[in-house]
Each structure stands twice: as C-alpha cells, then as structure tokens.
Biopython code that builds the backbone (N, CA, C, O; Angstrom):
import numpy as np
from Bio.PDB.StructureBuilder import StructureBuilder

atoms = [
    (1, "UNK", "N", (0.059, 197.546, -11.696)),
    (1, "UNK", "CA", (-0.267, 197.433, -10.286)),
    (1, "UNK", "C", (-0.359, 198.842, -9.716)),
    (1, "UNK", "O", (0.622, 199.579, -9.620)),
    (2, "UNK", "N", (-1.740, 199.213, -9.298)),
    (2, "UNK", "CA", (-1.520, 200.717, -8.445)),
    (2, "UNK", "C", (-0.333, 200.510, -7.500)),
    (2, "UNK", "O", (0.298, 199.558, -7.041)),
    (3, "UNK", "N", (-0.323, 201.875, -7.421)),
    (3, "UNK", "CA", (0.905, 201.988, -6.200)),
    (3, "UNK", "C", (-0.122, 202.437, -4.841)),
    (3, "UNK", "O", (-1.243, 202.925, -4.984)),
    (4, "UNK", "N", (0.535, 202.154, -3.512)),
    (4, "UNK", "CA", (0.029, 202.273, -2.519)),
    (4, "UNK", "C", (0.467, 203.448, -1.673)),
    (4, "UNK", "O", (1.606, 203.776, -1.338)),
    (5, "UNK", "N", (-0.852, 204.077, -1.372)),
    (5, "UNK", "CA", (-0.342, 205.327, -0.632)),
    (5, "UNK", "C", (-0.351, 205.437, 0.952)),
    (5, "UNK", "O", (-1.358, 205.539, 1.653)),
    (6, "UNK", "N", (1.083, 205.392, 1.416)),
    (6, "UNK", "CA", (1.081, 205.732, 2.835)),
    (6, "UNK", "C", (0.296, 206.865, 3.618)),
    (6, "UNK", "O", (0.335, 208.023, 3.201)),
    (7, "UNK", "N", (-0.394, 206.534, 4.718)),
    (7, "UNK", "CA", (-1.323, 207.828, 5.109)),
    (7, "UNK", "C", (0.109, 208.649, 5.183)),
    (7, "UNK", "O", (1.287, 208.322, 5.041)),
    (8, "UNK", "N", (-0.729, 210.131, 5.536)),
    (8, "UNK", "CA", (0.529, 211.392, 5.388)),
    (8, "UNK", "C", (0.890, 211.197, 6.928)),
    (8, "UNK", "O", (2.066, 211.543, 6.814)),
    (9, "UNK", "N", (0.816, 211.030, 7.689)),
    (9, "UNK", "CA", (1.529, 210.725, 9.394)),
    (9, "UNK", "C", (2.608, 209.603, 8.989)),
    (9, "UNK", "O", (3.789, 209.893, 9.179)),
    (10, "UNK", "N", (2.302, 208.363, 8.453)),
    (10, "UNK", "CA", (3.352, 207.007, 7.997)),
    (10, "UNK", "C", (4.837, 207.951, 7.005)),
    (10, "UNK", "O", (5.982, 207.502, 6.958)),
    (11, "UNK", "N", (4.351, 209.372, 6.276)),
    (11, "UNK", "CA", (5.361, 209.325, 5.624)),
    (11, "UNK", "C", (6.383, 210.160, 6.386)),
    (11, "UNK", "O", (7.590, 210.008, 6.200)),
    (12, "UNK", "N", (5.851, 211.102, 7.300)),
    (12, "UNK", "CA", (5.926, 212.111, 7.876)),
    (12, "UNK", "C", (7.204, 211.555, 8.954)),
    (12, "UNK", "O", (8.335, 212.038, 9.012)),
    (13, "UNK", "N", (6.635, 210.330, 9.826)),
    (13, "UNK", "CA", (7.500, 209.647, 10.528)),
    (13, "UNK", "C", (8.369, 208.933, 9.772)),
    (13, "UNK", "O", (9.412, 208.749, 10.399)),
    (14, "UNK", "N", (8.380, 208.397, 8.566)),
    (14, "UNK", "CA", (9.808, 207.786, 7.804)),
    (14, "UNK", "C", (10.495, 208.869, 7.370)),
    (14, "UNK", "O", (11.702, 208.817, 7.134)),
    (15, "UNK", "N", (9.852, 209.825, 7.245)),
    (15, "UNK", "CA", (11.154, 210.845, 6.613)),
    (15, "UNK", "C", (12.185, 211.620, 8.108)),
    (15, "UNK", "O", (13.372, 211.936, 8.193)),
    (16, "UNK", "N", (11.336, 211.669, 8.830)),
    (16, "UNK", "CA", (11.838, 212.171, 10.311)),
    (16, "UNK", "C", (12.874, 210.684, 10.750)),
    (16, "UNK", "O", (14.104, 210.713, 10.792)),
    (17, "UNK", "N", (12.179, 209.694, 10.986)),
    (17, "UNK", "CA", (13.374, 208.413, 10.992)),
    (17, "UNK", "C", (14.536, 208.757, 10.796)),
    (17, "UNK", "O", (15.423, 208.988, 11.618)),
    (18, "UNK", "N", (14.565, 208.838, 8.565)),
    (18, "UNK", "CA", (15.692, 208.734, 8.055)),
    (18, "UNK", "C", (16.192, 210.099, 8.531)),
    (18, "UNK", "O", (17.321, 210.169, 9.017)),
    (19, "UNK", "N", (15.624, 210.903, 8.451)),
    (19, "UNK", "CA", (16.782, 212.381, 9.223)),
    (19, "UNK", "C", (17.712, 212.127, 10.471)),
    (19, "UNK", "O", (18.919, 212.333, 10.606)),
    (20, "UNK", "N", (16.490, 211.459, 11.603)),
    (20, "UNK", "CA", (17.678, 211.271, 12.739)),
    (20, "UNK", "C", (18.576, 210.368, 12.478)),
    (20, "UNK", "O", (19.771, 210.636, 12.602)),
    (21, "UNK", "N", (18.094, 209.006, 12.027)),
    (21, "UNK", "CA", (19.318, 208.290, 11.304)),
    (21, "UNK", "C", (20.943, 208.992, 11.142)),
    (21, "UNK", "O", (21.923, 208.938, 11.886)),
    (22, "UNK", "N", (20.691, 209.712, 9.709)),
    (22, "UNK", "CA", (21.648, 210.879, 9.007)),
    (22, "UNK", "C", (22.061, 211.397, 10.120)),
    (22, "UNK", "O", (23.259, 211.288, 10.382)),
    (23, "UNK", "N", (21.271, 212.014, 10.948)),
    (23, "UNK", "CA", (21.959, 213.164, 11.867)),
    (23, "UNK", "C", (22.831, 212.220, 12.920)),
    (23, "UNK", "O", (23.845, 212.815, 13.286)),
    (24, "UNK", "N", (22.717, 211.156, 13.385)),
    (24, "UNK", "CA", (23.404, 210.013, 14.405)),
    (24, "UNK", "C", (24.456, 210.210, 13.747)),
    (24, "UNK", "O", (25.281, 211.053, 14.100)),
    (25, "UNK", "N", (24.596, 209.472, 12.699)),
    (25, "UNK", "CA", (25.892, 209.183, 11.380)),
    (25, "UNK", "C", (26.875, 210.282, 11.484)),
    (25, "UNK", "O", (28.028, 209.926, 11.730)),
    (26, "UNK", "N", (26.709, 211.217, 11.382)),
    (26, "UNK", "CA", (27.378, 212.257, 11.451)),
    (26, "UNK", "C", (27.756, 212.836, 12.632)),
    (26, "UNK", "O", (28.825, 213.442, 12.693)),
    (27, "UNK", "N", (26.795, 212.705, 13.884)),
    (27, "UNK", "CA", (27.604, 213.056, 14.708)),
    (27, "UNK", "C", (28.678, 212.395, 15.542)),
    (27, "UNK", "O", (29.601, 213.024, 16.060)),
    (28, "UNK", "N", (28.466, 210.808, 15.663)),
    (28, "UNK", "CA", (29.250, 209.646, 15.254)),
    (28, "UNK", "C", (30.533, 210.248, 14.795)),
    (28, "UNK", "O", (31.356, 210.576, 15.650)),
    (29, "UNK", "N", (30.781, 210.424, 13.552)),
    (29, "UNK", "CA", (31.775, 210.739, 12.439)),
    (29, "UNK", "C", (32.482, 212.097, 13.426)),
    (29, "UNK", "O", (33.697, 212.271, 13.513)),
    (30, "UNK", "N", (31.466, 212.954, 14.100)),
    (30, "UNK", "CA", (32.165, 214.088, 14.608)),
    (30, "UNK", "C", (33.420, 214.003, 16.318)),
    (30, "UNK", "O", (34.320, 214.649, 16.855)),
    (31, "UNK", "N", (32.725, 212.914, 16.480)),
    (31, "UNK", "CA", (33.174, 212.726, 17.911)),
    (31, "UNK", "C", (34.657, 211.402, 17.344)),
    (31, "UNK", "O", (35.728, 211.422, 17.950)),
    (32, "UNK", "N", (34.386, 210.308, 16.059)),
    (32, "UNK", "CA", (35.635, 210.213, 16.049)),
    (32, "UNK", "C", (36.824, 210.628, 15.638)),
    (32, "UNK", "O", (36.901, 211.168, 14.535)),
    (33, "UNK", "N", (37.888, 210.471, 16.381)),
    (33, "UNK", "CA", (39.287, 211.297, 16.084)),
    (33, "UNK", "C", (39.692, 210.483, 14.919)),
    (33, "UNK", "O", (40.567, 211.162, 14.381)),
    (34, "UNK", "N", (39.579, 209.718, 14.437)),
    (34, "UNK", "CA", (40.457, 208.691, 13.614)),
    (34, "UNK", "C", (39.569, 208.807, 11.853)),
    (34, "UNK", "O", (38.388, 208.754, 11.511)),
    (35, "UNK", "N", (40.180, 208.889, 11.505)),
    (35, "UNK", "CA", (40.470, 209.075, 9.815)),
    (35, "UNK", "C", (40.659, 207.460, 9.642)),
    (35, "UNK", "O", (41.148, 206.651, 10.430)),
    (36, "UNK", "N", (40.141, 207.284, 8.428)),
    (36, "UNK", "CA", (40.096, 205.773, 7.910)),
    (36, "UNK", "C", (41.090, 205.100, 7.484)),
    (36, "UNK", "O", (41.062, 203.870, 7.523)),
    (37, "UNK", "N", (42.175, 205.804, 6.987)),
    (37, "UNK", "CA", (43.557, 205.295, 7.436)),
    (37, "UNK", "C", (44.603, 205.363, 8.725)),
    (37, "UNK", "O", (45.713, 204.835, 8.801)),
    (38, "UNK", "N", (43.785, 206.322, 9.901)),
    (38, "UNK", "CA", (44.208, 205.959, 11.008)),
    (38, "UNK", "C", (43.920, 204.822, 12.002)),
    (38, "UNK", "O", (44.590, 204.515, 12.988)),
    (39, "UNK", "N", (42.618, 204.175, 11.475)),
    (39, "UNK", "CA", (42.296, 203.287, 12.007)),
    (39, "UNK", "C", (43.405, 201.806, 12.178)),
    (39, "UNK", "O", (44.070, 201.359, 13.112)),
    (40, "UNK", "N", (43.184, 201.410, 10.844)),
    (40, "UNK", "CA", (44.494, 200.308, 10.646)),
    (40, "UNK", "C", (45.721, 200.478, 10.967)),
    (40, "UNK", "O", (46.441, 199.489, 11.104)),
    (41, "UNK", "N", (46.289, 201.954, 11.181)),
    (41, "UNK", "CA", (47.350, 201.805, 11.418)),
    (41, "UNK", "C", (47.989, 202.214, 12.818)),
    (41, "UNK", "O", (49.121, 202.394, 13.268)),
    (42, "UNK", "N", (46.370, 202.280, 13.377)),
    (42, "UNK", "CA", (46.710, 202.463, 15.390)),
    (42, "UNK", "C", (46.545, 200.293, 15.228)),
    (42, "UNK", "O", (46.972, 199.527, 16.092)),
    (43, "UNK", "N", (46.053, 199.985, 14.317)),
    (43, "UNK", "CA", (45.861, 198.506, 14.764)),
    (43, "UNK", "C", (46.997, 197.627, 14.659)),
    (43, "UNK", "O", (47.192, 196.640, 15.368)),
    (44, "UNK", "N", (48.012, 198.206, 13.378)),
    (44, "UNK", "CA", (48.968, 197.872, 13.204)),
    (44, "UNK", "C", (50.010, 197.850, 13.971)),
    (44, "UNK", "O", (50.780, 196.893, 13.886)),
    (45, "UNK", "N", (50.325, 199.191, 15.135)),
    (45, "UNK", "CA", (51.024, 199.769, 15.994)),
    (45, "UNK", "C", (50.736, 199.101, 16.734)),
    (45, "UNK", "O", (51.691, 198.838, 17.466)),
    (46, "UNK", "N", (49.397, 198.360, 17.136)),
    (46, "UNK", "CA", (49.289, 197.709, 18.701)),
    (46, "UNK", "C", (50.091, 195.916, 18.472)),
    (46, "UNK", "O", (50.734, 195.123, 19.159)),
    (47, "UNK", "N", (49.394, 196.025, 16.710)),
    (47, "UNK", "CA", (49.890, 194.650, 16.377)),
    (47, "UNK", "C", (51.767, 194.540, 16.729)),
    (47, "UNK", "O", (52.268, 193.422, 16.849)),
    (48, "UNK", "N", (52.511, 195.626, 16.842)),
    (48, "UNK", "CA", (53.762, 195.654, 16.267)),
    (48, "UNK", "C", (54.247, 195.579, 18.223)),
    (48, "UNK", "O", (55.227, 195.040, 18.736)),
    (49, "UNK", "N", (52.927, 196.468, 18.981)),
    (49, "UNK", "CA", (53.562, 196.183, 20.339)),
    (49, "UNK", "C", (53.692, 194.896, 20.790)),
    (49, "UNK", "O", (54.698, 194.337, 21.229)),
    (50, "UNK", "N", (52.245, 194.352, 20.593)),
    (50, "UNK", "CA", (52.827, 192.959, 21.152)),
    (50, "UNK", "C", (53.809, 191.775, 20.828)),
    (50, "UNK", "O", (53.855, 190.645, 21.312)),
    (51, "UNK", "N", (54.647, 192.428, 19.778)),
    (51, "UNK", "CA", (55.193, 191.532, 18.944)),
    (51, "UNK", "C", (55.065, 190.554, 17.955)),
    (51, "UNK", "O", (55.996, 189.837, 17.589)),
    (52, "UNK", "N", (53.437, 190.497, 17.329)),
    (52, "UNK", "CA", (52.674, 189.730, 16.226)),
    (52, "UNK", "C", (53.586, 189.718, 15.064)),
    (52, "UNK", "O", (53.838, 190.786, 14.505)),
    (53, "UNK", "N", (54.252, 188.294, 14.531)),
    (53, "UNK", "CA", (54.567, 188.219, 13.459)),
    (53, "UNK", "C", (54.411, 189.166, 11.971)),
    (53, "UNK", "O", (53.290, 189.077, 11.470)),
    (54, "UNK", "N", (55.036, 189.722, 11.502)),
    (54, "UNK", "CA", (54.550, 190.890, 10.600)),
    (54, "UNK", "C", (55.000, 190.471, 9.151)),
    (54, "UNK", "O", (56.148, 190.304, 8.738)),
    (55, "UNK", "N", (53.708, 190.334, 8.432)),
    (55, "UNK", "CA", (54.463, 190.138, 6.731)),
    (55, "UNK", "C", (54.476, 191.550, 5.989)),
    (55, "UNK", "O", (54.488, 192.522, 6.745)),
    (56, "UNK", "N", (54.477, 191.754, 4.887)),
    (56, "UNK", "CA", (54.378, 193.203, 4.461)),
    (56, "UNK", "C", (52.927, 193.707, 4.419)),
    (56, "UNK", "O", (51.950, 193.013, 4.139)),
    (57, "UNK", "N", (52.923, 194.906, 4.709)),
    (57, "UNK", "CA", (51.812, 195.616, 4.609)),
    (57, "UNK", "C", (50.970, 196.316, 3.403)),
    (57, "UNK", "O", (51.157, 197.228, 2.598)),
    (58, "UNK", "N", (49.600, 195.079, 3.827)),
    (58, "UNK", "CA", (49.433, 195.431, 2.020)),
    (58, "UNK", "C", (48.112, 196.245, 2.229)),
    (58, "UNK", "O", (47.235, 195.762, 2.945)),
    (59, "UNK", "N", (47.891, 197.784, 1.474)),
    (59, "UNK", "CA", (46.843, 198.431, 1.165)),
    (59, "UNK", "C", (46.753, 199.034, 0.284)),
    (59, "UNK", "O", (47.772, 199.498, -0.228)),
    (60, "UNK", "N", (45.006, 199.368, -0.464)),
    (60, "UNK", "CA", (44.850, 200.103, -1.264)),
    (60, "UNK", "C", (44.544, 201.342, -1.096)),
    (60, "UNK", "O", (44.187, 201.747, 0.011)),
    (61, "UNK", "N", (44.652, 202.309, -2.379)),
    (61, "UNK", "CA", (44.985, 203.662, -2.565)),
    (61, "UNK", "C", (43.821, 204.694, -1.561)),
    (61, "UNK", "O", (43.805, 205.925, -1.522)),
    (62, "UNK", "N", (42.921, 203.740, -0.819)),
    (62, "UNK", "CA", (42.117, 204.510, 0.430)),
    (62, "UNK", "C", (42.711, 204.922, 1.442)),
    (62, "UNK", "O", (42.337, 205.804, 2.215)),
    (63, "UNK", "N", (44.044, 204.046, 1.486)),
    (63, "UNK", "CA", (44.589, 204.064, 2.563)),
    (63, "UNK", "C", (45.834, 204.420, 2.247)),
    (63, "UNK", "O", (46.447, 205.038, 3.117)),
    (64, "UNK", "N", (46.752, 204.045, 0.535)),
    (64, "UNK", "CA", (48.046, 204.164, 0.147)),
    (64, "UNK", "C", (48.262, 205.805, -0.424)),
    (64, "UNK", "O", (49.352, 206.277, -0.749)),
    (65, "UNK", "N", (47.122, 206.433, -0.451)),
    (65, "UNK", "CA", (46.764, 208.042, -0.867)),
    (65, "UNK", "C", (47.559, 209.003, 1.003)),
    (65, "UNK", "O", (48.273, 209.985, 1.211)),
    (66, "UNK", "N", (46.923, 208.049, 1.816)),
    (66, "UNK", "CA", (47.467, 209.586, 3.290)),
    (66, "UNK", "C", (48.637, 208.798, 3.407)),
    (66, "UNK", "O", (48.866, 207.601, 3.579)),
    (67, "UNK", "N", (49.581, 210.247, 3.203)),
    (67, "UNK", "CA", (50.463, 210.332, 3.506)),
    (67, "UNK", "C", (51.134, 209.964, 4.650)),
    (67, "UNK", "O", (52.284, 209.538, 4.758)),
    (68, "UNK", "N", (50.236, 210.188, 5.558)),
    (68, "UNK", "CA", (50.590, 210.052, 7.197)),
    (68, "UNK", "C", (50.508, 208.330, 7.327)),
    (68, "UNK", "O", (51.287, 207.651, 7.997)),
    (69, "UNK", "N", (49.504, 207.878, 6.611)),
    (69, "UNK", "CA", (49.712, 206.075, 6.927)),
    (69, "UNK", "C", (50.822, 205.456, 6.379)),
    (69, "UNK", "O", (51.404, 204.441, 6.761)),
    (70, "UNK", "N", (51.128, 206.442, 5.104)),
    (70, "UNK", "CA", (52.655, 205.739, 4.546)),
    (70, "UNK", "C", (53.863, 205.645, 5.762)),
    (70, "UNK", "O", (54.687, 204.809, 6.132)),
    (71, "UNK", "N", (53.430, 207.078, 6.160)),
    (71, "UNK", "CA", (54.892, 207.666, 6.850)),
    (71, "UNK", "C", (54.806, 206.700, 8.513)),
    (71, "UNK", "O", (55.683, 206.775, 9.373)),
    (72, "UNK", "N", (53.878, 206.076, 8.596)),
    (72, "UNK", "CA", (54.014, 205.674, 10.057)),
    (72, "UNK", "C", (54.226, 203.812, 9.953)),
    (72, "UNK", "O", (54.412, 202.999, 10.859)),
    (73, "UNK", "N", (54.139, 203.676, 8.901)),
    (73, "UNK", "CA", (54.363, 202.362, 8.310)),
    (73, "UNK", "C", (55.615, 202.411, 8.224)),
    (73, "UNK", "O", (56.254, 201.498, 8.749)),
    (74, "UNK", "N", (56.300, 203.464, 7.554)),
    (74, "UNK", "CA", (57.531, 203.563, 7.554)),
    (74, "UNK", "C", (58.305, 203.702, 9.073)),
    (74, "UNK", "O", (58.955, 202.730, 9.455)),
    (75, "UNK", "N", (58.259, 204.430, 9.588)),
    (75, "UNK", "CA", (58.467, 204.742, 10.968)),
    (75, "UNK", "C", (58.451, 203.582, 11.517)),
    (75, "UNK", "O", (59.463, 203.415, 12.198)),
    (76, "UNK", "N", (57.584, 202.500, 11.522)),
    (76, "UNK", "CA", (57.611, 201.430, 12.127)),
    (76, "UNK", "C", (58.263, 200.457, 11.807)),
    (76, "UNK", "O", (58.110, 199.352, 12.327)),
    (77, "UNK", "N", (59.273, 200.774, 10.700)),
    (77, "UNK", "CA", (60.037, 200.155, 9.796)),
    (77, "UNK", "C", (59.621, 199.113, 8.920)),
    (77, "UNK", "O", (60.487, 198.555, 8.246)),
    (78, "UNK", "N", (58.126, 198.673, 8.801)),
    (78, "UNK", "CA", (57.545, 197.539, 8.070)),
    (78, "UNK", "C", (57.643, 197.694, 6.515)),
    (78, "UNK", "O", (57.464, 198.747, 5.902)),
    (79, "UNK", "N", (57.920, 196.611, 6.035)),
    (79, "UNK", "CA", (57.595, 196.655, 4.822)),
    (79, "UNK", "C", (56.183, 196.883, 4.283)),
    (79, "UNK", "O", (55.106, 196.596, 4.805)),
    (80, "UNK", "N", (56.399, 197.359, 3.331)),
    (80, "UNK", "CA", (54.461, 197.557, 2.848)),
    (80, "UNK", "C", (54.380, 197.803, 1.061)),
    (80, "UNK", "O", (55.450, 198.072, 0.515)),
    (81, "UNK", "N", (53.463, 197.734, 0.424)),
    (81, "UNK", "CA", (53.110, 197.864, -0.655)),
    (81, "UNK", "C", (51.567, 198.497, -0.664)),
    (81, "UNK", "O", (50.606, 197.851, -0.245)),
    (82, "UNK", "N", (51.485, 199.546, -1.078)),
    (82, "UNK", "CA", (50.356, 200.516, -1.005)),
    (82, "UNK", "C", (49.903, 201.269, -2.544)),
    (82, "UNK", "O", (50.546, 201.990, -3.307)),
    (83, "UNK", "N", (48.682, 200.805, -2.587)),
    (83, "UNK", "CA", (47.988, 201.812, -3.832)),
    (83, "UNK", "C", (48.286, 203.161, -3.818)),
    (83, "UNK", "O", (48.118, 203.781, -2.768)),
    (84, "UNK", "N", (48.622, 203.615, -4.620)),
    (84, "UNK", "CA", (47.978, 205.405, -4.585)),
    (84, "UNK", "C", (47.514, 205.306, -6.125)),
    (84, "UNK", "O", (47.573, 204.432, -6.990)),
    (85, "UNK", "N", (47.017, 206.642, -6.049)),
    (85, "UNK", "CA", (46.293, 206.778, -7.200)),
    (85, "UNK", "C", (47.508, 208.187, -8.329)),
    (85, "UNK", "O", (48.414, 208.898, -7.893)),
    (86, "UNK", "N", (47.131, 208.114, -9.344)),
    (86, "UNK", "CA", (48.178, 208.940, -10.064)),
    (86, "UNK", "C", (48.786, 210.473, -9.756)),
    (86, "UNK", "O", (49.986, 210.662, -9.956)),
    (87, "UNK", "N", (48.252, 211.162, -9.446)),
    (87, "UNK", "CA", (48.397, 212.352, -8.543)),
    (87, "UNK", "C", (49.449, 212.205, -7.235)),
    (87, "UNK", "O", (50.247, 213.119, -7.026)),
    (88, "UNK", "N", (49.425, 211.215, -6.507)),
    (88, "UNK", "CA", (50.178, 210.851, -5.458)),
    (88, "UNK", "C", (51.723, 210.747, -5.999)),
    (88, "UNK", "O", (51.998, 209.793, -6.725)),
    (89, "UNK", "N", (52.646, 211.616, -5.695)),
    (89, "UNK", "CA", (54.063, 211.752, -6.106)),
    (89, "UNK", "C", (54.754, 210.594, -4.981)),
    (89, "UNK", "O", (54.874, 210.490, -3.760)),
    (90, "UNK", "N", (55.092, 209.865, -6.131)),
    (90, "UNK", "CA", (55.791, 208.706, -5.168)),
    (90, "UNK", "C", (58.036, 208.447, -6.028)),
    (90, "UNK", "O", (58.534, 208.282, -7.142)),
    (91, "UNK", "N", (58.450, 208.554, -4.855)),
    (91, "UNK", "CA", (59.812, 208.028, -5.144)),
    (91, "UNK", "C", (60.702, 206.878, -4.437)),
    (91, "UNK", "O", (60.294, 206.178, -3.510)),
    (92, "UNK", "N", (61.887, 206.804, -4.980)),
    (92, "UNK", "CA", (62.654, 205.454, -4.040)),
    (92, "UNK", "C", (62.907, 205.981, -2.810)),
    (92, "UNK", "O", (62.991, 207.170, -2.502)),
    (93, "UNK", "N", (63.050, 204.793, -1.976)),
    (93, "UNK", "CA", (64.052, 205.041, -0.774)),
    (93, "UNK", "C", (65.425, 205.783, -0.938)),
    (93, "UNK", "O", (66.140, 205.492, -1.897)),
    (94, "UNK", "N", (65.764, 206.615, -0.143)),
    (94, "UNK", "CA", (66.777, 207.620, 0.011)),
    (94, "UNK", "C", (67.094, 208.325, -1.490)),
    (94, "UNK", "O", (68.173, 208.350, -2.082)),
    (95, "UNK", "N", (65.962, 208.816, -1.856)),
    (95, "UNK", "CA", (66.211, 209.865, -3.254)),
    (95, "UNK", "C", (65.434, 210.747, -2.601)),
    (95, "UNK", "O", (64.819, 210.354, -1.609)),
    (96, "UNK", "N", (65.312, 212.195, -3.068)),
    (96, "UNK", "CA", (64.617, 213.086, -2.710)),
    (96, "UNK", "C", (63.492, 213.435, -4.004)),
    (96, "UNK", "O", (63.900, 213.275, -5.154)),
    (97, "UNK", "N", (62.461, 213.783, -3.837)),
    (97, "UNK", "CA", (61.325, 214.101, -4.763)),
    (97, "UNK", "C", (61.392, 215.425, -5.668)),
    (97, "UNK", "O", (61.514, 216.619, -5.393)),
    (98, "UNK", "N", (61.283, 214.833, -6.652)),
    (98, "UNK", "CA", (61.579, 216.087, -7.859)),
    (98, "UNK", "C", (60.712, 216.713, -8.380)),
    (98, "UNK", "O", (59.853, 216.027, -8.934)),
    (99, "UNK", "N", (60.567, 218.038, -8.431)),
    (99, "UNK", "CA", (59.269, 218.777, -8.643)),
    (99, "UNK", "C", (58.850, 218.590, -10.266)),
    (99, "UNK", "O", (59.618, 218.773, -11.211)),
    (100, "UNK", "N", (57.023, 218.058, -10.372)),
    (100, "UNK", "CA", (56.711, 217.931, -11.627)),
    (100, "UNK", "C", (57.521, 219.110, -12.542)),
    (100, "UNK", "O", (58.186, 220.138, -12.415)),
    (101, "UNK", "N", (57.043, 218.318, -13.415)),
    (101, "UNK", "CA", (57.151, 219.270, -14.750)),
    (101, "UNK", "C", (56.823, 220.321, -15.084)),
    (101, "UNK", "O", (55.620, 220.091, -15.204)),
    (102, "UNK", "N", (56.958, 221.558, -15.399)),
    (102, "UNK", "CA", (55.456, 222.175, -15.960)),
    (102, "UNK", "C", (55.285, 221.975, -17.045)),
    (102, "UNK", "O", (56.196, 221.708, -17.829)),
    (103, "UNK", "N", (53.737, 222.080, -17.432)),
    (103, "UNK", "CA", (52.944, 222.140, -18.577)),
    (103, "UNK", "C", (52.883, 223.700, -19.468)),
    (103, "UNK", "O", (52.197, 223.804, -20.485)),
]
sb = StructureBuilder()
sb.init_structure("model")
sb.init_model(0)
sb.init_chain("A")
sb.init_seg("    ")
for serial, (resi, resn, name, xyz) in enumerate(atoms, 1):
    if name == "N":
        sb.init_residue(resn, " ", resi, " ")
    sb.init_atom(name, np.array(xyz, "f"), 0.0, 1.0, " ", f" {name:<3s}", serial, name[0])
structure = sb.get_structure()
C-alpha cells in the first residue's frame, strides 16, 4: 500500500500542535507544588481530618521510595505497608539504621 503524503503546511501544523502540547505539560508540571507522592498523602491528611475510617496504608515503591511520604504516614501515626525498591535502606521501629557495608 503506498503511503500517503501530508501536504508540507498539514505536517508543519502537527508538529507545531505536538510542541505546544509538550510545552503545556510542562509548564503544568512547573506551576505544581506537589510531587507524586505528595499528592496522596495531602489526601490522606484531609482523609485523617475528617475522621474517615483508616485501614493500613498500602503503596508501591513510586510512592514507598520518598522518604517524606513514609515519614508523614508515620507522623500521622497510620499503619502502612509500602514498596521500596532495593537501594532504599529500610529498618524496624525504634532501632537506628546501620551504615552499609563496604565493598
């Protein structure tokens, strides 16, 4: 099957499209304050103001990787169970963290 050729103005305007597109996206991204694990866990905080029944808090390592979502989960005293990925130094409650090994 030939392929069909867009006049050069048709391509001219889809490629300009997809640029402003891209460029929206990003500036979007620039104006919000919130990080993708801050999101859920301003939702969680509002969930915890109004007093919404709370089971444990379950996320993966997108969200079980920042530190700061662990620590405010904690802070809020909820239980939770969170991914991280292997790099992420994780220990028990009331132990202090022991510096790797060296190689």
């Amino acid at each position: 099957m030939p392929r069909r050729k867009l006049p050069d103005g048709a391509v001219l305007q889809a490629a300009s499209e997809g640029l402003e597109l891209q460029r929206q996206r990003i500036e979007a991204q620039r104006r919000s304050p919130h990080t993708k694990p801050a999101i859920p866990l301003a939702q969680i905080c509002q969930a915890v103001e109004h007093e919404v029944p709370s089971p444990p808090v379950l996320a993966d390592s997108a969200h079980g990787d920042d530190t700061r979502f662990r620590e405010g989960i904690t802070d809020l005293e909820l239980p939770y169970v969170a991914g991280v990925h292997e790099k992420v130094t994780v220990w028990r409650p009331a132990e202090v963290p022991q510096p790797q090994p060296r190689l």
